[in-house]
Structures are given as C-alpha cells and as structure tokens.
C-alpha positions as CSV (number, residue, x, y, z in Angstrom):
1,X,0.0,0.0,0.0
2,X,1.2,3.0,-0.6
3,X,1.8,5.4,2.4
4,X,-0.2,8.9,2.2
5,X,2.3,10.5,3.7
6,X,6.1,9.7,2.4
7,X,8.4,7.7,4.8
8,X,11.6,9.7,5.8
9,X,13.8,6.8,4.9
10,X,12.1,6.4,1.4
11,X,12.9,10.9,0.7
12,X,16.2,10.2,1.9
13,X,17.3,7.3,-0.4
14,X,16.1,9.0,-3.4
15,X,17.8,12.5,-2.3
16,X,18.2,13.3,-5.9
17,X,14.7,13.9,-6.2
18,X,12.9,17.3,-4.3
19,X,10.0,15.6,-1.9
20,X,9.8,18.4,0.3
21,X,10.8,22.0,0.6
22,X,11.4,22.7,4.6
23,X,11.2,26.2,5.9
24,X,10.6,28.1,8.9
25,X,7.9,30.0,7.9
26,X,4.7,27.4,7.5
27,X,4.5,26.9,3.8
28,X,3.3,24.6,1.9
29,X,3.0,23.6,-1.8
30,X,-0.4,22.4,-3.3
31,X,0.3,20.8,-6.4
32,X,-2.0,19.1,-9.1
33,X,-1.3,16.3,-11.8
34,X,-2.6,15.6,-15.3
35,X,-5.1,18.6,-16.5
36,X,-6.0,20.3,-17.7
37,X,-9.2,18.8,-17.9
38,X,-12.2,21.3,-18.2
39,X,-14.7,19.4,-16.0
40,X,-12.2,19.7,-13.1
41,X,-9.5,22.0,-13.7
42,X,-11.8,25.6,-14.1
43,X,-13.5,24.2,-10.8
44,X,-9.7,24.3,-8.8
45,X,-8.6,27.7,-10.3
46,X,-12.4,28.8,-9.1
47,X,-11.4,27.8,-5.6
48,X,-7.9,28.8,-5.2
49,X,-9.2,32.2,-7.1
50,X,-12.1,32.4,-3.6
51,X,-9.1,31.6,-1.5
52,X,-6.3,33.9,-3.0
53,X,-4.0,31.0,-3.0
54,X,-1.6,29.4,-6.1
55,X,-0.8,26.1,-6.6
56,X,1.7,24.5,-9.0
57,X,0.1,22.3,-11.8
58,X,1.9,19.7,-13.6
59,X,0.4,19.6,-16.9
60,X,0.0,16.9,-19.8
61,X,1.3,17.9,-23.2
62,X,-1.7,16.7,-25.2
63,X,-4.5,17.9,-22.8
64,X,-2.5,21.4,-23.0
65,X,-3.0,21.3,-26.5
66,X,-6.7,19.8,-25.9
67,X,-7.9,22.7,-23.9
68,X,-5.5,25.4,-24.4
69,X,-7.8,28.2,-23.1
70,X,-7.9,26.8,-19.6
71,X,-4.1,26.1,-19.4
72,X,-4.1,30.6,-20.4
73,X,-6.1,31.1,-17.5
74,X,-3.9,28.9,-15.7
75,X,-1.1,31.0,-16.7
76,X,-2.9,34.5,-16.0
77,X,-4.0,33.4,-12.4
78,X,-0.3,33.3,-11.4
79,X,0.0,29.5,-10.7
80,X,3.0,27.8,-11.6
81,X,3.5,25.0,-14.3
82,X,5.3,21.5,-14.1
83,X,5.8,18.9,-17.1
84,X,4.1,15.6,-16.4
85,X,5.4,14.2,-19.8
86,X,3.0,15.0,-23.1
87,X,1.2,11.2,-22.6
88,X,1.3,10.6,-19.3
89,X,4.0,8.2,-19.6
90,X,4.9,5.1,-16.9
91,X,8.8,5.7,-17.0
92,X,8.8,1.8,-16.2
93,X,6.8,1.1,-19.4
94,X,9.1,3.1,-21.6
95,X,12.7,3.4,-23.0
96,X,14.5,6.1,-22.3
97,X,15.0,8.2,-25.2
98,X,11.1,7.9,-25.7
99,X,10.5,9.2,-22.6
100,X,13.0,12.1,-22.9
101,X,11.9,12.5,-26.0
102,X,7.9,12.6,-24.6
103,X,9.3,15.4,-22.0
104,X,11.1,17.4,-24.7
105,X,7.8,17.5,-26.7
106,X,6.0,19.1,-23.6
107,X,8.1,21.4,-23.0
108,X,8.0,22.4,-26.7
109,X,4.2,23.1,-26.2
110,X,4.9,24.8,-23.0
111,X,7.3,27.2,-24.7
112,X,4.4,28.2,-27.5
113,X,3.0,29.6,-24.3
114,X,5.8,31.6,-23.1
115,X,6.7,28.9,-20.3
116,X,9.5,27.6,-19.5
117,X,10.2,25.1,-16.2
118,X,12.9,23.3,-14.6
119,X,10.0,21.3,-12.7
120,X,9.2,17.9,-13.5
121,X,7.3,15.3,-12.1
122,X,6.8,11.5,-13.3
123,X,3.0,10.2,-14.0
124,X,2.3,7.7,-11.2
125,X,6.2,8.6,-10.0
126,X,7.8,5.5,-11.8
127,X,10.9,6.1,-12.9
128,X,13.6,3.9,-13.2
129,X,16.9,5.3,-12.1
130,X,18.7,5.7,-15.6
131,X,15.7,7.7,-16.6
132,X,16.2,10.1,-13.5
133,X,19.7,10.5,-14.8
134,X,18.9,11.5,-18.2
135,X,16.1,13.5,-16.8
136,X,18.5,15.5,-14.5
137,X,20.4,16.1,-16.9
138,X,17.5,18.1,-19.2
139,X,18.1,20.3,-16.0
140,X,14.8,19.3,-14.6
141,X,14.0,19.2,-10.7
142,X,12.2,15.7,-10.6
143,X,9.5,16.9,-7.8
144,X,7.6,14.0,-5.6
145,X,5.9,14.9,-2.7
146,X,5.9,14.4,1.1
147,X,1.8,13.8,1.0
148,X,0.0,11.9,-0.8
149,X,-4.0,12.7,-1.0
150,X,-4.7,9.6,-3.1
151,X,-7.8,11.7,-3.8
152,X,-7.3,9.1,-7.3
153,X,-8.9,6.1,-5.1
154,X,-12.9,5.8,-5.6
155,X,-12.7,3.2,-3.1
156,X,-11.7,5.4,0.0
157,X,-14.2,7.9,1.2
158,X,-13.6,11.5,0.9
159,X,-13.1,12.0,4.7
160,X,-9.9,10.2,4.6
161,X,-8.7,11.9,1.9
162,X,-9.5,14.8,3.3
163,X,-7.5,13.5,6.3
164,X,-4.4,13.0,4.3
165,X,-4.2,16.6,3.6
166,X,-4.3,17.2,7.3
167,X,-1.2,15.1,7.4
168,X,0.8,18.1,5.6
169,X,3.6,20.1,7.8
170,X,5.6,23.4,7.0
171,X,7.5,22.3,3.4
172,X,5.3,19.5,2.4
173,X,4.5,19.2,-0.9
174,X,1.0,18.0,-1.5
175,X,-0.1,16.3,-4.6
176,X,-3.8,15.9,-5.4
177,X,-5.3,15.2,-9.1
178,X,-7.2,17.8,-11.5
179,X,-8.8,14.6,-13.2
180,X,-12.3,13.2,-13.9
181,X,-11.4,10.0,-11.2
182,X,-10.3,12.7,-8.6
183,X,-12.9,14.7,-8.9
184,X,-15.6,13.9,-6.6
185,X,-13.2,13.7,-3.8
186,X,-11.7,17.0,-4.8
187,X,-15.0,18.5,-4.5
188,X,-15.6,17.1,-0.8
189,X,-12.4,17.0,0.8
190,X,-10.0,20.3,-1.1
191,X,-12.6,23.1,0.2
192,X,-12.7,21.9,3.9
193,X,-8.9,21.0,3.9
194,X,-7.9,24.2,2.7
195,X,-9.6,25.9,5.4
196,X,-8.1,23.9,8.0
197,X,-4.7,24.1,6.6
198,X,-5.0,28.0,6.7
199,X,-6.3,27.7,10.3
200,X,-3.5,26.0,11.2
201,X,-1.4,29.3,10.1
202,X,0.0,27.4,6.6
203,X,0.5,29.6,3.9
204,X,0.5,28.1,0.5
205,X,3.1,28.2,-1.8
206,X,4.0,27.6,-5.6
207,X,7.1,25.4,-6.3
C-alpha cells in the first residue's frame, strides 16, 4: 500500500529527487497532476481564485494542446506550471530516449505559451533510475511529494482523503489530481482541507 504521507527513509534514499521544501515560515505547496481537464481544472482555479492562493500544476502535453484556453487562464492566475510528460508516460513502461523525448515535446508546447520550467514530475512517479539521470540532466528538478492525497482512489471515502491533507507540515508538498477520477473527492475534501490548513497558520506556496 502506498503510504499517504512519504516515509523519511524512502525521501532520503532518493535525495536526488525534491520531496519536500522545509522552511521556517509554515508553507506549503499544493500541487495538481494531469489537467488540464475542463470538468475539473476551471473548478480548482475557481477555488484557489475564492481563497487567494496558487498552486503548481503539472500539466500533460496533449491535454494542453486539448484545452488550451484553460491552461491561459492557468497561466494568467499566477499559478505555476510543471511537465508531467506529453502522454502521461509510466517511465517503467518506456525506453529512455522515448521518454526524454515525450518530456522534450512538452516542454515544446509549453514554450508556444511563453513557459518555461525546470519542474518535473513523473506520472504515477515510476521512474527507473537511468531515466532520472537522463532526466536530471534536461536540467529538470524531478518533484515527488511528502503527502499523498490519493484523492485518485474511488474506493476510499472522501473523509480520509481529506484527512491525508491534514497530514501536511511546514515544506510538504502536497499532490492531489485535476482529473475526472479525482474529482468527486476533490469536491468534498479540497474546500474543507484548505480551510483547515489555513487555520492551522500554513501559507500556500507555488514550487
């Protein structure tokens, strides 16, 4: 099973890779994988938009191209951007230069947009370790996350989901989902958990 909230020993094995950004001054970093997707992704920036917060999104080539005129207003909100490959890639399920390749064709897109980004973060976070090499060497950051939502699981109820964001501490990076599976758990648990994570006196970041 795997844990919501990352084991130390686990971060610390693979240093090479950015699972949490500590700090002394209560921030945290709300990050979201695979949109756009406009029956979820509009519904996020609406919310972060009531809150006056930015979040980091790490974006699929294709469904930039898809729904461009979300990933603009994504842009002209002020949140930041992260590649998450162009197909949503398994790095375990692909060669190398494919998936370097994949990357490179993101960032291509990204760059039609005036974005560039050294952040990158792996679909499902396989990667093998000759992959993270070749990835590091792009010049990427390869950014995992210290909390897990698993707001992706239809067969956990919202609550704990919404628990699992409760589990975040000053520098965790927190991933949740702009998908169509994430999205009734998103609804339920991201309103109240941002609430209580600004209660708590966390401010929210971008990466």
């Amino acid at each position: 099973m795997i844990p919501s909230k990352t084991p130390r020993f686990i971060s610390s094995y693979f240093g090479k890779y950015v699972w949490e950004i500590p700090n002394d001054d209560n921030e945290i970093f709300l990050t979201f994988d695979d949109g756009p997707i406009p029956e979820v992704t509009p519904w996020i920036l609406d919310l972060l938009k009531k809150f006056n917060i930015k979040a980091t999104f790490f974006c699929v080539g294709e469904n930039i191209i898809k729904h461009s005129k979300i990933f603009e207003r994504l842009i002209a909100e002020g949140h930041q951007v992260g590649n998450h490959t162009y197909n949503h890639l398994s790095g375990w399920k692909t060669d190398t230069d494919n998936y370097i390749d994949n990357i490179k064709k993101t960032d291509a897109v990204l760059n039609q947009y005036g974005v560039s980004t050294a952040l990158f973060r792996p679909p499902y976070g396989k990667l093998k370790p000759h992959q993270s090499k070749a990835v590091r060497n792009t010049g990427k950051n390869i950014i995992m996350w210290s909390v897990l939502t698993k707001d992706y699981d239809p067969g956990l109820k919202s609550d704990t989901v919404y628990n699992n964001f409760l589990k975040a501490s000053a520098g965790s990076i927190i991933v949740c989902h702009d998908n169509i599976k994430a999205f009734d758990h998103i609804k339920n648990a991201l309103p109240k958990a941002i609430q209580a994570l600004l209660r708590k006196g966390y401010v929210f970041k971008t990466l």
